[in-house]
N, C-alpha and C positions, 0 to 999 in steps of 0.2 A: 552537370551535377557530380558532386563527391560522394560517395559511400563510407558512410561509420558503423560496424560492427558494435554494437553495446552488448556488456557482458555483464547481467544482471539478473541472476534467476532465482532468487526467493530471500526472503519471505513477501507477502502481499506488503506490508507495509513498508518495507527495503524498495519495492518499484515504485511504490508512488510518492515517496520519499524523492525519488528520479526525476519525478515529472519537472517540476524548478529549473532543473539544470538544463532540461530537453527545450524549457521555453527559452530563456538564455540563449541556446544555443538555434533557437530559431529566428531568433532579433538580430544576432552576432554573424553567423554563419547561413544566411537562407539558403547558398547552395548546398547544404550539406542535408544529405536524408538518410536516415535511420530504420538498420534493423536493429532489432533486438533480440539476443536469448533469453529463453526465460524457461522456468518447471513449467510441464505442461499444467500443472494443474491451474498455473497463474497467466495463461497466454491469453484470455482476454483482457487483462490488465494494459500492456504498452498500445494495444490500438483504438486505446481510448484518447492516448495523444497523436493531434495532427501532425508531428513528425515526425512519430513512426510511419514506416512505408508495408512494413514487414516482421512480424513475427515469427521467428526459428523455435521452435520447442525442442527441450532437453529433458528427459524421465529419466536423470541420474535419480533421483529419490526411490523409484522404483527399479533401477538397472543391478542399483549394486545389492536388492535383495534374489536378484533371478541373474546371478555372472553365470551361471552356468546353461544358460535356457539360451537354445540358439536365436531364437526372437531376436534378444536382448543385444546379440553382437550383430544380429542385423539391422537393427533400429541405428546401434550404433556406429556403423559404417555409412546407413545414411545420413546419417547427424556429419558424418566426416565430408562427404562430398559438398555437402552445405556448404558449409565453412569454407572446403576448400575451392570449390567450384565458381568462386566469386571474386575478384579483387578487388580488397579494402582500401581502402587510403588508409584506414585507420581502426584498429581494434581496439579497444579503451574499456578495461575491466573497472567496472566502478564496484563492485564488490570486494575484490582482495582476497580471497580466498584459493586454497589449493583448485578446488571444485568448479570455477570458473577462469583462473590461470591455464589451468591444461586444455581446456575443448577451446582458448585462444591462442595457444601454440600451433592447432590445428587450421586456423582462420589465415587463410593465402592477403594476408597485411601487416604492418608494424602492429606491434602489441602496448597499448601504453597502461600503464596503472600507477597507482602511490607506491612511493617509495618503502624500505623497509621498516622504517620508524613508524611509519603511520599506520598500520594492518596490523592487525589480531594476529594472523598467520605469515611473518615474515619472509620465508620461504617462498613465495608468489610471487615479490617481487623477483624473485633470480630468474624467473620465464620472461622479466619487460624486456622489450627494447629499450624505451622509456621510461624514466621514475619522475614523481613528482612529491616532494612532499604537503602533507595538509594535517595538521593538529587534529589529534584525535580526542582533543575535549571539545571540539566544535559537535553541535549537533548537525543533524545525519544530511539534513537538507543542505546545511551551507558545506559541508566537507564534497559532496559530491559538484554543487556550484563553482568550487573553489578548484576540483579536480579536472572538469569541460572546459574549465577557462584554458587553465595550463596548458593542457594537452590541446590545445583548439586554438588557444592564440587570440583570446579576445578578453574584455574586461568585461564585469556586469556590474551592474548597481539596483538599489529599490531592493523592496520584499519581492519574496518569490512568488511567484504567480507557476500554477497547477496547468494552466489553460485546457483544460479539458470540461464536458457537459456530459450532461446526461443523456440518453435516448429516451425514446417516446414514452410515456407512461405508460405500465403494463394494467390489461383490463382486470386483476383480480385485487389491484389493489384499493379503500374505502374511496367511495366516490366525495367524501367529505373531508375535510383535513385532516392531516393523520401525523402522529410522530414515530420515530422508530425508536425500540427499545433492545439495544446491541449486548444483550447479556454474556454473549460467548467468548471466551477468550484462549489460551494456552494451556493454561496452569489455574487449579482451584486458588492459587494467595492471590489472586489476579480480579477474582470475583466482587461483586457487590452481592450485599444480603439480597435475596429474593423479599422478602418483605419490605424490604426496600423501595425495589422494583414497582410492587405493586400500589405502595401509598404515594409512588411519586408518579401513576399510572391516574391514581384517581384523582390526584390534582389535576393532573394535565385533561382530562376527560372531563370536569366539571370546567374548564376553560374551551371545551367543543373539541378537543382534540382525538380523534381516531386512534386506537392503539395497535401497530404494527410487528411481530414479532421473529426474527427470520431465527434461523437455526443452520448448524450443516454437517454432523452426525447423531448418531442414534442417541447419546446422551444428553447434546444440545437440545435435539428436538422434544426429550422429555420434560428438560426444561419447561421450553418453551410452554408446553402444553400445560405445566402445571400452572405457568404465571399467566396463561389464558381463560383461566378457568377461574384463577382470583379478581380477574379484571373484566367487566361488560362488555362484553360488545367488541373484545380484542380479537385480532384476527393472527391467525400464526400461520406464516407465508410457508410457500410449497417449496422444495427443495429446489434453487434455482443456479443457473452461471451466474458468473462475475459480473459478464454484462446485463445482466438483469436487475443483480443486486446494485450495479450502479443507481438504474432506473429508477430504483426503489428509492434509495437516499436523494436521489437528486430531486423528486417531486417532492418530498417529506415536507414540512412545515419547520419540523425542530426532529433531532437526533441526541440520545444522548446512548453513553457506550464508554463499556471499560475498556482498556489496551490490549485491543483487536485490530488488523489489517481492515476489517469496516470502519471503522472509526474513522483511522486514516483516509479511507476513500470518500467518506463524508465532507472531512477535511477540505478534499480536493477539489469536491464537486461545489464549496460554499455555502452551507445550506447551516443553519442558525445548531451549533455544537456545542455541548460538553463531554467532553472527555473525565473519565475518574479513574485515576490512578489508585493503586491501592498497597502495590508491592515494589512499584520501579520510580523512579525518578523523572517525572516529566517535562523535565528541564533538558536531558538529555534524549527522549525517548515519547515526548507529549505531541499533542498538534502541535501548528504554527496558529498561532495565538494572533486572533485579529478581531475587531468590533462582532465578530460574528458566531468565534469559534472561542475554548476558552477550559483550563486545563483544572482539575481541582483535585486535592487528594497529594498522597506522598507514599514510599513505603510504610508499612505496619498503618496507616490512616485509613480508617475507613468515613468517607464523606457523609454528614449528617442531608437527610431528603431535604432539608426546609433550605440548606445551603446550596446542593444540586439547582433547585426549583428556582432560586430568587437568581443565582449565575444566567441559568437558560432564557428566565425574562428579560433580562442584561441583553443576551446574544438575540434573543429574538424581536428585543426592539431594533435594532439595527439593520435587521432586514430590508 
């Protein structure tokens, strides 16, 4: 077996953006297995695919607000032994940035990434071994596809395939069909009206559907709790991991969700989606759009319910 280093550590919706190119690379390459770096807050994310082997956690997000707290330079010397205490075949930053360049200088293998044209942060590339270039008007999926080949030595074809499932169904969720309602996002321009929310809550509920609400801080979760209290019978889920929140989406019936790292994962896991855009372009930055999943909205758009609703029966017949 070969060893590849993957250099991928945030955002949520940046790793499962990944998963495409890991399946690729498991059709292409079956000796080859996969660690991954990743922020720790997102390390149950890559062992949710069967070619990852191994999860590395990296708390740059937290290191560089505590440089001076001894913890932090010892965290980070174990992070260094990591790296170096293993050889690669191959280290392969699919990120591009300064912040996952430097902890792959430290990895005991070749370094490959995209060339300088193609990164935000050109500077990165001066760390490869390897450059590759890949158009940076491709969307995020096929850029990173197009990167595992280069650097891998294989060709792909077809729509990308996630290959990843859910885990068992958690016991706290409606023992009756349920949808998830992914209100959370980044950024307030990102949002959908909460009245919104709630009148496309009681359509779905006068159709038997269950209303699921997950949250993941103290703001989201007031959220939540407001548009639980608009809607019967809705249940606003307890503070959970990644792998949990897999669980969640992947038993779901139907998911709908603004431009969130859930959405995404929903995406993943195939389960009947709309995504609504409302500040970004999801042409660039949407799911992958298939009989089941299905993108609406545009910057300054905010998507009208009866449109949302008549999209999701679309995606939900197809199931």
């Amino acid at each position: 077996m070969q060893n590849l280093l993957l250099l991928r550590t945030s955002s949520m919706g940046d790793l499962i953006h990944t998963f495409p190119a890991l399946s690729d690379l498991a059709r292409a390459r079956p000796d080859m297995q996969v660690s991954w770096l990743a922020e720790e807050a997102f390390v149950d994310i890559p062992g949710l695919h069967p070619q990852v082997v191994r999860t590395i956690p990296i708390a740059w997000r937290r290191w560089r607000k505590q440089l001076l707290q001894r913890q932090t330079w010892r965290e980070m010397g174990n992070l260094r032994q990591a790296l170096a205490g293993q050889q690669w075949d191959l280290v392969l930053d699919a990120q591009g940035l300064l912040k996952s360049a430097l902890p792959g200088k430290l990895a005991n293998g070749p370094l490959a990434g995209y060339d300088a044209a193609s990164i935000r942060e050109p500077l990165a590339s001066r760390f490869y071994d390897r450059c590759y270039p890949v158009s940076r008007q491709l969307a995020a999926i096929e850029r990173n596809r197009q990167l595992f080949a280069a650097a891998l030595g294989y060709q792909f074809s077809g729509p990308p395939v996630f290959g990843i499932r859910a885990a068992a169904r958690l016991d706290w969720l409606p023992a009756t069909p349920y949808w998830v309602l992914l209100h959370a996002t980044s950024r307030d321009s990102k949002l959908w009206p909460e009245a919104h929310w709630v009148a496309l809550a009681h359509q779905l509920q006068a159709q038997g559907l269950a209303t699921v609400i997950p949250w993941g801080n103290a703001t989201e979760q007031q959220r939540a709790q407001r548009l639980a209290a608009a809607i019967p019978g809705a249940v606003v889920a307890p503070r959970m991991r990644l792998r949990d929140a897999a669980a969640m989406l992947g038993h779901a019936t139907s998911v709908v969700g603004v431009d969130t790292g859930l959405t995404h994962l929903a995406n993943a896991l195939d389960v009947p989606l709309v995504a609504i855009y409302t500040d970004t372009d999801p042409a660039l930055t949407g799911v992958v759009a298939t009989a089941r999943a299905a993108n609406i909205g545009a910057a300054g758009v905010i998507p009208p319910v009866d449109e949302v609703l008549a999209l999701l029966a679309r995606c939900r017949s197809a199931a």
